[in-house]
C-alpha positions as CSV (number, residue, x, y, z in Angstrom):
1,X,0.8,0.6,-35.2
2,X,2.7,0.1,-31.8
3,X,6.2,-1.5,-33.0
4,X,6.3,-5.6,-31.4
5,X,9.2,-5.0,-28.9
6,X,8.0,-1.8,-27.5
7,X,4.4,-3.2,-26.8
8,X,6.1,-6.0,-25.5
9,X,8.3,-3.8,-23.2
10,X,5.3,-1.7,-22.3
11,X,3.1,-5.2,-21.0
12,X,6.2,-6.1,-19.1
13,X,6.3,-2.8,-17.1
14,X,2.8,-2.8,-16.7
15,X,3.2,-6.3,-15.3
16,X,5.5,-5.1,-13.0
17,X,3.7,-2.0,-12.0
18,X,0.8,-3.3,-10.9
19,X,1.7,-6.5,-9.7
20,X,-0.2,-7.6,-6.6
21,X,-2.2,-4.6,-6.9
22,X,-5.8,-5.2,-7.5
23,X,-6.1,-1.8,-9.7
24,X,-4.3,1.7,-10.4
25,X,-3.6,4.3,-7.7
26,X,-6.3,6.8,-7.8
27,X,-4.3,10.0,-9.0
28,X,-4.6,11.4,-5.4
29,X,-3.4,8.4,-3.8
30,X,0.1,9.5,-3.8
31,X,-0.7,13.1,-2.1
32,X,-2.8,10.9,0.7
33,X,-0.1,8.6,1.4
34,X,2.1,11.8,1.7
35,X,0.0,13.5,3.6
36,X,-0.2,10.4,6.1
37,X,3.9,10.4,5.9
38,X,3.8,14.1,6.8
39,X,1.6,13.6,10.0
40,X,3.7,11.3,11.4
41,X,6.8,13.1,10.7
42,X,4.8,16.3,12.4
43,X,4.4,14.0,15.0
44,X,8.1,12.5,15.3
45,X,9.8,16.1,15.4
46,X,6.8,16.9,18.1
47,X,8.5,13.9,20.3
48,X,11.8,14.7,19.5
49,X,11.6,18.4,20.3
50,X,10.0,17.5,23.7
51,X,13.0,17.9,25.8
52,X,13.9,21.2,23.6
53,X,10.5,22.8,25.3
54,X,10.9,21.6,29.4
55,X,14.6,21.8,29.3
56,X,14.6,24.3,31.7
57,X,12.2,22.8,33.9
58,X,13.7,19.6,33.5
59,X,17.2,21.1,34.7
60,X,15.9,22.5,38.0
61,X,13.9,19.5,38.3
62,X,16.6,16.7,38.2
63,X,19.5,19.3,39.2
64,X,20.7,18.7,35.9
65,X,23.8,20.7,34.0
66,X,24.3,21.9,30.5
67,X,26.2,18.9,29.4
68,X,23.8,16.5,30.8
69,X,20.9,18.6,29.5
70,X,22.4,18.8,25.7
71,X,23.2,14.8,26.3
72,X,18.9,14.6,26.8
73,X,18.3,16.4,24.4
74,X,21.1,14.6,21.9
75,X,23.4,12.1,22.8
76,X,20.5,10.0,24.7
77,X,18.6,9.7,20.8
78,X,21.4,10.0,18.8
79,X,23.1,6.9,20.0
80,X,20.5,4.3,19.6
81,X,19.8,5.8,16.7
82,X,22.7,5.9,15.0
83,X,23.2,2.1,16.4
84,X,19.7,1.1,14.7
85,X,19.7,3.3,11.7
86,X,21.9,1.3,9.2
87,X,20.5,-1.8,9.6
88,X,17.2,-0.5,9.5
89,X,18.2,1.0,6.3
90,X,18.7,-2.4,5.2
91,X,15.8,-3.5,6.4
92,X,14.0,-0.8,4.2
93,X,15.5,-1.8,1.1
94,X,14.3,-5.4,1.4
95,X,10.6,-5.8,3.4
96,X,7.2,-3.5,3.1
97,X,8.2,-0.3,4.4
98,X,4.9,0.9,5.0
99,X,4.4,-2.0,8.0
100,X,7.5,-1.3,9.2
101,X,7.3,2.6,9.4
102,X,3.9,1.8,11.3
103,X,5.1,-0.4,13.8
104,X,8.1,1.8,14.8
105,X,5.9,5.1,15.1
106,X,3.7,3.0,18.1
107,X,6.8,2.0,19.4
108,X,8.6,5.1,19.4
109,X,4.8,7.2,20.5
110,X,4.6,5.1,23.6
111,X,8.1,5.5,24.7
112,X,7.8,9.5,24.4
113,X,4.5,8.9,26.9
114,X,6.5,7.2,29.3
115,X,8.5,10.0,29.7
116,X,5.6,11.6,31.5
117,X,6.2,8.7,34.4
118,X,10.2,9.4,34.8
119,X,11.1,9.5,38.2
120,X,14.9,10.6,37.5
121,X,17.6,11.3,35.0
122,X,18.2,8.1,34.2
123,X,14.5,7.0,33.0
124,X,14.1,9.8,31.1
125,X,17.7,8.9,29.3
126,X,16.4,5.3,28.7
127,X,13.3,6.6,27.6
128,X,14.7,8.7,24.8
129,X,17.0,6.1,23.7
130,X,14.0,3.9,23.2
131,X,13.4,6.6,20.7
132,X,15.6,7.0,19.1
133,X,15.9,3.2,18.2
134,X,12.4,4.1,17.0
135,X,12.6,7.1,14.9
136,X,15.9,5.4,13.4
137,X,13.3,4.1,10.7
138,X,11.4,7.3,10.0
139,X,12.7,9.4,7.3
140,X,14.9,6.7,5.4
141,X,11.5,4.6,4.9
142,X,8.8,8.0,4.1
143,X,11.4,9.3,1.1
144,X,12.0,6.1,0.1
145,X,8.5,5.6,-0.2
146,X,8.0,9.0,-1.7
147,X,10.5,8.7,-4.6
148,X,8.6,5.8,-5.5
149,X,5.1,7.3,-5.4
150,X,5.9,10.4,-7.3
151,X,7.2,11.6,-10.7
152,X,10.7,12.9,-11.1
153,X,9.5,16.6,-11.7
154,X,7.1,16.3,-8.9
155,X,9.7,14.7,-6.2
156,X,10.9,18.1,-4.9
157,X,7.8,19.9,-4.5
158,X,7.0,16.1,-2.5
159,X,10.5,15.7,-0.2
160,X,10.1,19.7,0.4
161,X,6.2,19.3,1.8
162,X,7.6,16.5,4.1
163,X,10.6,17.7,5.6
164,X,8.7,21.1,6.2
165,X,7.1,18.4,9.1
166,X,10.4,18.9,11.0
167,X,9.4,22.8,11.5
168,X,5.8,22.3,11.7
169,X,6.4,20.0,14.7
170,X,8.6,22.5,16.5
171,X,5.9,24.8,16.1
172,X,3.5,22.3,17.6
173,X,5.2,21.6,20.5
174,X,6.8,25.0,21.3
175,X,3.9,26.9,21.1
176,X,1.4,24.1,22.7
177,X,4.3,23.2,25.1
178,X,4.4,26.4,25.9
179,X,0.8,26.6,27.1
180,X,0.7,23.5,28.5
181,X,3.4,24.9,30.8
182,X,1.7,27.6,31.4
183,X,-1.4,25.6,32.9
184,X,0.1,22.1,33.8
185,X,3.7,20.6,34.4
186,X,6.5,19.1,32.5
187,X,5.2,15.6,32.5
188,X,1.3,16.7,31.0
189,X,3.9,17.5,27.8
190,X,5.1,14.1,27.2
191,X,1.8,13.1,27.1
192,X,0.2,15.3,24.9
193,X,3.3,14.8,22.4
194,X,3.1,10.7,22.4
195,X,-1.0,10.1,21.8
196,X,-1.4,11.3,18.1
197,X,2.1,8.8,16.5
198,X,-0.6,6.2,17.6
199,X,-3.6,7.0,15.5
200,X,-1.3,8.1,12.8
201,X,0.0,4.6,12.3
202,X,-3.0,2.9,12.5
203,X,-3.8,4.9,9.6
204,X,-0.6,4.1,7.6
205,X,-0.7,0.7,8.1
206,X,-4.8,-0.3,7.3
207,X,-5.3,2.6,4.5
208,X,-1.5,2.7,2.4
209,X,-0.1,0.6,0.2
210,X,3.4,-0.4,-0.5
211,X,4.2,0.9,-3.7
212,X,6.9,-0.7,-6.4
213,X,10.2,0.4,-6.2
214,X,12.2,2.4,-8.6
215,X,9.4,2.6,-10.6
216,X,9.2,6.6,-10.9
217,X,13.1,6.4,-11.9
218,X,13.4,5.3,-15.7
219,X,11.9,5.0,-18.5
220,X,10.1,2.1,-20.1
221,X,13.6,0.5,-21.5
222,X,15.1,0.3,-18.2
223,X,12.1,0.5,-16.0
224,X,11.7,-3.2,-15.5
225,X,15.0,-3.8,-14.6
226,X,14.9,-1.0,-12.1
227,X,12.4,-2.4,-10.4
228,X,13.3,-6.2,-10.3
229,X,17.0,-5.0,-9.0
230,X,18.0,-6.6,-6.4
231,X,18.9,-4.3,-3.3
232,X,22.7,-4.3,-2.8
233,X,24.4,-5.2,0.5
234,X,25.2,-2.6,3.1
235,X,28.9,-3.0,2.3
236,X,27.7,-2.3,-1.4
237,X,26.5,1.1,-0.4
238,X,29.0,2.3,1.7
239,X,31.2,1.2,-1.1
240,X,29.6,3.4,-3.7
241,X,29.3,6.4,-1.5
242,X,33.4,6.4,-0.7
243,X,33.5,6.5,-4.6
244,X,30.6,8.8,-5.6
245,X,32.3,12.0,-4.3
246,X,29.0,14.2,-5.2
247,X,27.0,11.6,-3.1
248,X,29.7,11.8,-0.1
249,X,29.8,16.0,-0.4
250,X,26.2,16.4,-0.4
251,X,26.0,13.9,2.6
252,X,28.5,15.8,4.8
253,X,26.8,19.1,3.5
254,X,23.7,17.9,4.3
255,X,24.9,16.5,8.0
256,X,26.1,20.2,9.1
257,X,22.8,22.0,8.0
258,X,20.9,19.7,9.7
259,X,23.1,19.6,12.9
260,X,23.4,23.2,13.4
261,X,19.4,23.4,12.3
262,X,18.6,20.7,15.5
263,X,21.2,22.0,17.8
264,X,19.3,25.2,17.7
265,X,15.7,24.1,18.1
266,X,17.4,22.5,21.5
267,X,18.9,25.3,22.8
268,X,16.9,28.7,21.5
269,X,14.4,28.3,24.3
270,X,16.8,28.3,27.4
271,X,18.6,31.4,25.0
272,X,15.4,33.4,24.9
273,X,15.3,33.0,28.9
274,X,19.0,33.4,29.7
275,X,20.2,36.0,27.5
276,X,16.7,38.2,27.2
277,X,15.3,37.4,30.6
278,X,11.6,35.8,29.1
279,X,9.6,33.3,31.3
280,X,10.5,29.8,29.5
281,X,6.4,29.6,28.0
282,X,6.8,32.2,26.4
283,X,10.5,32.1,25.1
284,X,8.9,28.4,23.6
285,X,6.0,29.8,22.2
286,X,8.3,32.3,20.3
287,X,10.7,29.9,19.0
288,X,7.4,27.8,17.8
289,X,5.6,31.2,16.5
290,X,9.4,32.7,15.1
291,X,11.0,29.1,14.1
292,X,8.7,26.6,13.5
293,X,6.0,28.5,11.1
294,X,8.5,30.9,9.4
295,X,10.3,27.6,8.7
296,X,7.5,25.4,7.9
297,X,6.4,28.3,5.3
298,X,9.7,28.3,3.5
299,X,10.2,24.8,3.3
300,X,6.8,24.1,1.5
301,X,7.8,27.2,-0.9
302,X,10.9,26.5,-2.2
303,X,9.8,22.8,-3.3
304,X,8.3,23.8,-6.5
305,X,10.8,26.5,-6.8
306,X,13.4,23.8,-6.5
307,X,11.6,21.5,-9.4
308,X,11.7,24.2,-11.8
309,X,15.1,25.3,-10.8
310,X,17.0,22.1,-10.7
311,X,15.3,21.1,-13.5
312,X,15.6,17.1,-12.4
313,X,19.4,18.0,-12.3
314,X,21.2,17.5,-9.0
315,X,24.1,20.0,-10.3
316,X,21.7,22.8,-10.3
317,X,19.8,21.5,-7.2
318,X,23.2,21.8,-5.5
319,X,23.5,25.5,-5.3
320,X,20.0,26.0,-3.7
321,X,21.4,24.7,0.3
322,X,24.8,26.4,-1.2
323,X,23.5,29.7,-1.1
324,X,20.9,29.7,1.6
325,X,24.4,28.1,4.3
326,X,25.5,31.4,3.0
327,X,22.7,33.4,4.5
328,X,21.7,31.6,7.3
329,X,24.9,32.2,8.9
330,X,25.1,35.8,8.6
331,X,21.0,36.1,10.0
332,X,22.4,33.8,12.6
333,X,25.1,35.6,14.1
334,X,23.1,38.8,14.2
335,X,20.4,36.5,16.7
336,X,23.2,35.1,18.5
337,X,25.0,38.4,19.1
338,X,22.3,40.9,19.3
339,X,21.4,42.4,22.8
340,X,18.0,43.9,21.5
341,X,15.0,41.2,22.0
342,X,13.3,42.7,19.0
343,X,16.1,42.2,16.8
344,X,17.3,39.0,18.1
345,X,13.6,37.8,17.1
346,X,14.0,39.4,13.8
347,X,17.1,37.6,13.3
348,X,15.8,34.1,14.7
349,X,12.8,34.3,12.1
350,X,14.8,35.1,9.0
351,X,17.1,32.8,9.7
352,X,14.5,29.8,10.6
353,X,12.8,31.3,7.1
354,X,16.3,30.8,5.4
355,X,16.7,27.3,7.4
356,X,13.9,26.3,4.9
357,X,15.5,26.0,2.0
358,X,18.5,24.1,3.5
359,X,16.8,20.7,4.9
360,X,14.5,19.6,1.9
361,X,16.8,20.7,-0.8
362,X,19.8,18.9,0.7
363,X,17.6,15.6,1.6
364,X,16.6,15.5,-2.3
365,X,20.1,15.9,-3.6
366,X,20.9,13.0,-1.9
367,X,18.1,11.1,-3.5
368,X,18.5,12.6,-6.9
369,X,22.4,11.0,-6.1
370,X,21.3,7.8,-4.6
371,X,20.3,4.6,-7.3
372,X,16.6,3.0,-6.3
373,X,17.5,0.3,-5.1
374,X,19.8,1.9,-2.3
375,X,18.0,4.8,-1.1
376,X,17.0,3.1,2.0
377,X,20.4,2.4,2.9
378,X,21.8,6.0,1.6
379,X,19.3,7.9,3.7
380,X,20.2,5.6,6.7
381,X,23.7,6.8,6.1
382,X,22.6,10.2,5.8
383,X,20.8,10.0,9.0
384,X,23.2,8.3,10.7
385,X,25.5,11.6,9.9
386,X,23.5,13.5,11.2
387,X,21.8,12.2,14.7
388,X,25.1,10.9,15.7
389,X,27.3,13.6,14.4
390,X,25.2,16.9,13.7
391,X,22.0,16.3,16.2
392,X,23.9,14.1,18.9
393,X,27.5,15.8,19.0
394,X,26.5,19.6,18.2
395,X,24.0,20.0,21.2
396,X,26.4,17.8,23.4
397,X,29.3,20.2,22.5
398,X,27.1,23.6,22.8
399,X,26.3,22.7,25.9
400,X,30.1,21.6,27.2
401,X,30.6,25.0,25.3
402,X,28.2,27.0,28.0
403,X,30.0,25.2,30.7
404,X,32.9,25.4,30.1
405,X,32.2,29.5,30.1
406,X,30.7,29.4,33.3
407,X,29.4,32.5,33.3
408,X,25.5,33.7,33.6
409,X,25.5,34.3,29.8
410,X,27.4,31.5,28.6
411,X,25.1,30.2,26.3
412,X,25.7,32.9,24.2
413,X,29.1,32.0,22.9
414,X,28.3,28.4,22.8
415,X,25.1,29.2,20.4
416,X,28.0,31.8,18.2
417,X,30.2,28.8,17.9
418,X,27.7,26.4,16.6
419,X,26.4,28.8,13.9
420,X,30.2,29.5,13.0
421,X,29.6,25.8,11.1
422,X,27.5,27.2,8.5
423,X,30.7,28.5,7.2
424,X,31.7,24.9,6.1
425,X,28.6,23.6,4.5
426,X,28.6,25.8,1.5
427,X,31.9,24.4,0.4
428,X,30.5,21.0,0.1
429,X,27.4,21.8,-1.8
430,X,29.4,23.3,-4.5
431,X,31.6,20.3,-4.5
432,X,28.7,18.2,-4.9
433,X,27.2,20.2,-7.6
434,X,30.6,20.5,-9.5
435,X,31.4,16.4,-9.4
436,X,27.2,15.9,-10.1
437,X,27.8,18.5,-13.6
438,X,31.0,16.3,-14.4
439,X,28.8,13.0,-14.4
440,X,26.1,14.7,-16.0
441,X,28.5,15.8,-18.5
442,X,30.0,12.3,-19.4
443,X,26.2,11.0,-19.2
């Protein structure tokens, strides 16, 4: 006989579970809706990257320098961005995140096509700004909407199969950039990139659901007033992060890995063709073939590796990003310093395979950090780190870095110096594993 207040506590969550829902998810509703999530992330690294692919021809083009490319490529997406991000973040928290993450990937599609009608540097700037206002909704809104469609032992294997979208869209758009170029100009690129975020979020909004939040999180005790929380005010958040110091380590952590990891994808093409002489279609189809799919592999292997590891416990999670930092730094100063193509390509694969298991891991130590009821605004933060910080100042700097060398193979020291801040980021993961193993401790 089921005692009176449990059956009680198990009609209220039920209540709240399924409220305004006509019936259950279908056990492979979840893996559609992530699936759907996925595409569209695909599809928003495929516009972000766009500029990474016809740099070059975009520099002799507009008689553009290094600076002002890396400020394209970064600084143009990063600030809007980072000016939208927190409030979207709030926004998250608070309305149906699956009508809102629809909305912004039309917007932010249709912005990447008008790129193809630029007539100068400065259209092209206010079109990737437009952008980046966009995409300032993407990633905060999919995890969020992932932690709440999956089970805690499942939620790595999930966040790992949708970050890998950031690699498998550089392989998209390298490698069909590449032979696009090959056949038709720059502007045929923007094109191609914009047209499938459109379909994508048609789908999202007429065929997904807005799922309950925080209900994945607790058990049947607490699970009610998880999900009936109110979501806390921005200043709430930032509050709680200056006082979680596991949150703030993984968050700076997180912010270098993923800077260095973007600042790379923007520069490695006009590396290939600098430093070892390759036409720029090919030197894209090679950082697709060598960074996007060895990347994209790792990524969707070291999420189930990661459940089983971690174990649901961030302090163990921790030392996944910890160690790969470690080894990512030494593949990539053997890329960045190598005069040999065929081992600079060597290098540029294992690191990209080791760049795997730095971006999911680190995205879900946040979220193992972050309550329910603020993820939206923590993974604002966390993106606001790193577009204004790690993907708007890094490329800015690399490429001030190349000028300020001057010389044919400038690019070279500039790419050395930005893999030189992989030495940092190992430090922080261990912090944030060490303070997460005190409060599991005391909990």
């Amino acid at each position: 006989m089921i005692p009176e207040r449990d059956f009680e506590a198990g009609q209220a969550v039920e209540g709240v579970r399924w409220a305004g829902m006509s019936r259950p998810e279908h056990p492979l509703y979840c893996w559609y809706l992530l699936g759907i999530l996925l595409l569209i992330y695909i599809f928003g690294a495929v516009d972000r990257s766009v500029v990474s692919v016809i740099g070059e021809p975009l520099k002799h083009e507009f008689h553009l320098n290094d600076a002002q490319l890396g400020a394209l490529g970064g600084m143009a997406y990063s600030i809007t961005f980072a000016t939208f991000v927190l409030p979207m973040g709030w926004l998250i928290d608070r309305i149906d995140r699956r009508a809102l993450l629809a909305v912004s990937t039309g917007i932010w599609s249709l912005l990447t096509m008008s790129g193809a009608i630029a007539g100068n540097f400065i259209q092209l700037v206010l079109a990737r700004m437009g952008v980046g206002a966009a995409e300032s909704v993407a990633s905060p809104a999919s995890v969020s909407l992932i932690s709440d469609s999956f089970p805690l032992h499942q939620r790595n294997t999930a966040i790992n199969i949708y970050y890998a979208g950031a690699p498998a869209g550089q392989l998209v758009i390298f490698v069909l950039g590449g032979w696009i170029l090959m056949h038709f100009e720059w502007r045929a690129v923007f094109l191609v990139a914009g047209l499938p975020g459109l379909m994508f979020a048609a789908l999202l909004f007429f065929t997904c659901r807005e799922p309950l939040r925080g209900n994945q999180d607790t058990h049947i005790g607490s699970a009610v007033k998880s999900v009936n929380a109110k979501a806390p005010r921005l200043v709430e958040v930032m509050h709680t992060i200056v006082r979680d110091p596991a949150l703030r380590y993984a968050l700076l952590g997180n912010m270098i890995v993923t800077g260095v990891n973007s600042t790379l994808v923007l520069w490695l093409t006009s590396f290939l063709v600098r430093i070892h002489e390759l036409p720029v279609s090919r030197a894209a189809i090679w950082v697709g073939l060598g960074y996007g799919l060895s990347q994209t592999v790792a990524a969707l292997a070291v999420g189930p590796f990661a459940d089983r590891y971690s174990r649901s416990l961030p302090s163990r999670l921790a030392r996944i990003p910890a160690v790969a930092s470690v080894l990512a730094l030494a593949a990539g100063i053997v890329m960045a310093l190598s005069s040999a193509l065929g081992v600079a390509l060597a290098a540029l694969i294992l690191f990209s395979f080791i760049g795997g298991f730095l971006n999911g891991p680190s995205y879900a130590l946040i979220l193992s950090l972050a309550k329910p009821q603020m993820r939206g605004s923590v993974m604002a933060t966390s993106k606001l780190l790193v577009i204004l910080i790690g993907s708007g100042l890094f490329p800015f700097l690399t490429g001030a870095i190349s000028d300020a060398v001057g010389t044919g193979n400038s690019i070279q020291p500039a790419i050395l110096a930005t893999i030189s801040l992989l030495a940092v980021a190992p430090w922080f993961f261990m912090l944030a594993g060490r303070c997460a193993r005190v409060a599991e401790l005391a909990g």
